[in-house]
N, C-alpha and C positions, 0 to 999 in steps of 0.2 A: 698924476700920483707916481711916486717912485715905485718900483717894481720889489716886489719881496724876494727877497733871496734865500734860497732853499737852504738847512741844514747843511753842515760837512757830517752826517751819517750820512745822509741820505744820499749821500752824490758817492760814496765811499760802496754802499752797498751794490748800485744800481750794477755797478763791472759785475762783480760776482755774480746776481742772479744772469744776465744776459749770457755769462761761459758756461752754466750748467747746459746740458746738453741731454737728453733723454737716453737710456743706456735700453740697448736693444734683449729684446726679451728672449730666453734660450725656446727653441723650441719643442713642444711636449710629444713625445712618441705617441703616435696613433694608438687607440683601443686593441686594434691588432696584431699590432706589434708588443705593442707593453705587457711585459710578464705578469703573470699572474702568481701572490706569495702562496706559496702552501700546495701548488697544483704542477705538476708534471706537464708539460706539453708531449703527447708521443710522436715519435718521431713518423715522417712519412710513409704511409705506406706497410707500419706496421698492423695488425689484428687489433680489433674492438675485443675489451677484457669481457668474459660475461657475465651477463647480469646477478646478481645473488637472488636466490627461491627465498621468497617472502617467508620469515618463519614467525607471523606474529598470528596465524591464523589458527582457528583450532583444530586439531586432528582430525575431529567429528567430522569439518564442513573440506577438508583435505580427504581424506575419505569420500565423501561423496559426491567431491566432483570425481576423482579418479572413477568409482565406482559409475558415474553418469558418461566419461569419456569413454570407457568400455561396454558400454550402453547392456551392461548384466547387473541384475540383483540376485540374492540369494535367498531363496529359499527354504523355512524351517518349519518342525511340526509343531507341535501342542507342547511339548518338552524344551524347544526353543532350539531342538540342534538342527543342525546346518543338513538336509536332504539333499542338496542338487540348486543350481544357479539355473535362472531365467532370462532369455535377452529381452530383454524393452524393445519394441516398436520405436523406433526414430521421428518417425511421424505423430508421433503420438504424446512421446516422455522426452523428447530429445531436439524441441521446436522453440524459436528465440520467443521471450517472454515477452509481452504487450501488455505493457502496467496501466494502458489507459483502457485497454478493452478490457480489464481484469474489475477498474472502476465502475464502465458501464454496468458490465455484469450482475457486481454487487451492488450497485443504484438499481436496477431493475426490478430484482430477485427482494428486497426491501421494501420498497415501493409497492410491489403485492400483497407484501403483507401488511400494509396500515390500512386499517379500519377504517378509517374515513367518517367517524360516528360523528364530528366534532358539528355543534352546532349554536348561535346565535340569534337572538328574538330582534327583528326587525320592532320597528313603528307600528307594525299590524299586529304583528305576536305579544307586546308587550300589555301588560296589564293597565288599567286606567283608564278614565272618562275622557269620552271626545268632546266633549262641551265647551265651546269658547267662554277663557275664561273672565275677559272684557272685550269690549267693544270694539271696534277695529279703530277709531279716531277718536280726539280728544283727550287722552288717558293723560298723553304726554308719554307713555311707554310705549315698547315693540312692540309690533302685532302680534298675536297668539294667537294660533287656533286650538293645540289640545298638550295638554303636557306631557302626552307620549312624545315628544316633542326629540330630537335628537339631542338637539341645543340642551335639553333640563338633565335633570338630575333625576334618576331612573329613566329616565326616555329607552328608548330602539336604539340599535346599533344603525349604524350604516355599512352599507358591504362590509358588513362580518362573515367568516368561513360559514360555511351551509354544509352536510352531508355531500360527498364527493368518492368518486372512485378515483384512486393516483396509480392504479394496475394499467402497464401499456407495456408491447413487446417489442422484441429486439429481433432482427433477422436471425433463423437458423445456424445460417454459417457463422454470424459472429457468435451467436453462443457456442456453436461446440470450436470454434478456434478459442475463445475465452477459455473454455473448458481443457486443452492440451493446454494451454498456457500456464494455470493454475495447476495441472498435474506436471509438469515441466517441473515449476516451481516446487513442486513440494516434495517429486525425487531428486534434484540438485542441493536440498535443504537434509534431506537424509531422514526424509520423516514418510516413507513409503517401505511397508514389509510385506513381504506373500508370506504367505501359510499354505501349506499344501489344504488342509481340512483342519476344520473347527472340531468336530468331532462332539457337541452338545447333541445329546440326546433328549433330554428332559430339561424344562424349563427350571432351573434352580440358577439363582442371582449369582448364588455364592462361587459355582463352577468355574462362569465367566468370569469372575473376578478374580479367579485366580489363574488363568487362562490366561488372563493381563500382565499381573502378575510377573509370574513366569518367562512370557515374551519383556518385560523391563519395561512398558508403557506409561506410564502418565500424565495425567491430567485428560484434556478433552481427546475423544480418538474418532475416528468413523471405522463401522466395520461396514465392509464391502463385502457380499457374498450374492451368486447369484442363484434366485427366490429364496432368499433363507427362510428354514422352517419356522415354524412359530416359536418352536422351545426356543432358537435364538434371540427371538426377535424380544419375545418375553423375560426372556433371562437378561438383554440387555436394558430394557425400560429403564429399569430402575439404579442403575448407576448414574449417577451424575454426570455430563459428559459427556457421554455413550451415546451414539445414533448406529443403526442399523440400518442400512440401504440398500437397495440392487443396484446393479450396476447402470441400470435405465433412468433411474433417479437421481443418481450421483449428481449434483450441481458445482458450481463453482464456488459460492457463498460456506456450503460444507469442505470442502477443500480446503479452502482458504484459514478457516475457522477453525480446523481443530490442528494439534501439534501432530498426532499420525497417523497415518492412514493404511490399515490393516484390511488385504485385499486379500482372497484365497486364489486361487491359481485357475479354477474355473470363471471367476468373475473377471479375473486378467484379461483373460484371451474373448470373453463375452464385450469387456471397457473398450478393448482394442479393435474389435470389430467395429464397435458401432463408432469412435472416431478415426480410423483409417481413413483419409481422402478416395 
């Protein structure tokens, strides 16, 4: 057979494609070298500019770190004026926070307080006749023996909750480190004031509340005082809020829980003793 003869395109093109030639690609300046739009490079060997003071914070909590860096509170009376400054114990009000012992703590201190009443009727508690209600063969049904049965419909629970105690303790050390921890926290928060004296003679609600008042307080408080009388203790009851504590009692869970903590200056130095390492 004669051979086919190619187009005159095709013979025409084939020169040109074979003289293209691939044109070499520029190369790209390095990361390090290549400028960056909008940003200064400083020259070598000049000073780092410095950094700008965060100004989105609010004065309150700018206040009470300074006031935690010079590790003094101030002190006020029953009129709310300023008496005289107190240093804080370091060891005490001035120790890094531990957010997981702060957990246990308040897991533990909770855990005490449930009642554990909760209860569930087994097979044996449950009301109803034990009588087989057919035959064991033949039926063509499941076997039965009593319709306290789990399987039926009113039957017994199976391992359902029973009466229980969930009360169990923490080591010493870790609660009173929880405890500096949580007071840490709550004078770097600005929610820690001394009082020289309370100054409640007689139980009346009304005093204290305005004793509160006065000092600018609210919502939930603890008042710290050490053995306070009764008239305080009485006078505090019945605020909403309001707990009255010695300083021996003080926990972490009360700490934690109210916005401030109203300490007198005798119970300071009684807090401080008993967590000083």
């Amino acid at each position: 057979m004669p051979e086919r003869k190619k187009p005159a395109a095709a013979k025409a093109k084939a020169p040109k494609a074979a003289a293209r030639k691939p044109q070499a690609k520029a190369a790209r300046p390095s990361a390090a070298k290549r400028p960056v739009r909008g940003k200064k490079t400083p020259a070598k060997g000049a000073p780092k500019a410095a950094r700008p003071e965060r100004t989105d914070r609010e004065p309150a909590a700018v206040a009470a770190e300074t006031e935690g860096a010079e590790g003094t509170v101030q002190v006020v009376n029953a009129r709310n004026q300023r008496v005289g400054d107190r240093a804080l114990r370091p060891e005490v009000f001035g120790v890094e926070v531990n957010d997981h012992l702060l957990y246990e703590a308040v897991k533990q201190y909770r855990a005490v307080g449930r009642a554990g009443t909760h209860a569930t009727k087994n097979r044996a508690l449950v009301s109803g006749s034990g009588k087989k209600l057919w035959r064991q063969k033949g039926t063509g049904r499941a076997r039965i023996g009593s319709i306290r049965s789990p399987l039926w419909r009113h039957g017994g629970t199976v391992f359902g909750p029973q009466p229980r105690d969930y009360s169990y303790s923490m080591p010493g050390k870790a609660r009173t480190a929880a405890l500096r921890s949580a007071l840490t926290q709550r004078a770097n928060d600005g929610g820690l004031k001394i009082i020289d004296r309370f100054g409640i003679d007689e139980p009346k609600t009304k005093v204290l509340k305005g004793l509160l008042d006065q000092l600018g307080i609210e919502g939930k408080a603890v008042i710290v005082d050490h053995e306070p009388p009764d008239a305080l203790v009485l006078s505090g009851r019945n605020i909403p809020g309001v707990k009255v504590v010695d300083p021996s009692q003080l926990n972490v869970y009360d700490v934690l829980d109210c916005r401030t903590l109203l300490v007198s200056q005798e119970a300071l130095g009684k807090l401080e003793e008993r967590l000083t390492p």
